[in-house]
C-alpha positions as CSV (number, residue, x, y, z in Angstrom):
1,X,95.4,70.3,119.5
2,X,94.0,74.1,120.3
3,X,97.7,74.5,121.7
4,X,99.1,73.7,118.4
5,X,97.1,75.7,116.5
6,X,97.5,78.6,118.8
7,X,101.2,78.4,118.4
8,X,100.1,78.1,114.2
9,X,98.4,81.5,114.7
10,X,101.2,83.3,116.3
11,X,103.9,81.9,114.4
12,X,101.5,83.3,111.1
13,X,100.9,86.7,112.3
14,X,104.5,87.1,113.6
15,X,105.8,86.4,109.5
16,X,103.3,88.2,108.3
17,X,104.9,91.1,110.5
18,X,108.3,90.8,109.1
19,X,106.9,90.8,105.6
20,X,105.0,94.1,105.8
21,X,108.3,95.6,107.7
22,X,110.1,94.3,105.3
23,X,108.4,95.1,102.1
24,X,108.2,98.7,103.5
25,X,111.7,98.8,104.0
26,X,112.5,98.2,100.6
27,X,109.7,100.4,99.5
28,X,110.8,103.1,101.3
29,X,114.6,102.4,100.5
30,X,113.7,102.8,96.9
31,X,111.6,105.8,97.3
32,X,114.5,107.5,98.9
33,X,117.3,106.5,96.4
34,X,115.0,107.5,93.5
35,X,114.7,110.9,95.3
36,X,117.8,111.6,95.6
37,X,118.1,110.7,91.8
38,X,116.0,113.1,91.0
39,X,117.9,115.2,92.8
40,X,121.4,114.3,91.2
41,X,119.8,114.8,88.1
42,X,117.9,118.1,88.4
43,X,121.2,119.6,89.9
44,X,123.2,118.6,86.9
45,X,121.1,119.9,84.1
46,X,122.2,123.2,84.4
47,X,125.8,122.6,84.0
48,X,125.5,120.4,81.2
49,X,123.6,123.1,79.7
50,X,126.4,125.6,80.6
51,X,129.1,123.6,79.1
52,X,127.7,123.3,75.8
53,X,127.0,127.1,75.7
54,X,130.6,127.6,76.2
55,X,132.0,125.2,73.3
């Protein structure tokens, strides 16, 4: 029985692994694409505000 729950324990902690790896990667995945939104965003304002000067 202590073999069982020894293999419980492991098998536990070794999910519990790919969940925090996991739940970082997608943190970090939408950290970075909302970054680079920014980005996009920030580096079209200017020409949006130049084309309307012009019309």
């Amino acid at each position: 029985m202590v073999f069982l729950a020894g293999e419980w324990v492991e098998a536990w902690l070794g999910l519990s692994i790919t969940f925090l790896v996991a739940t970082l990667g997608v943190t970090g995945l939408g950290w970075w694409v909302l970054r680079g939104d920014a980005r996009n965003r920030k580096a079209e304002t200017p020409e949006a505000d130049s084309a309307s000067e012009h019309h």
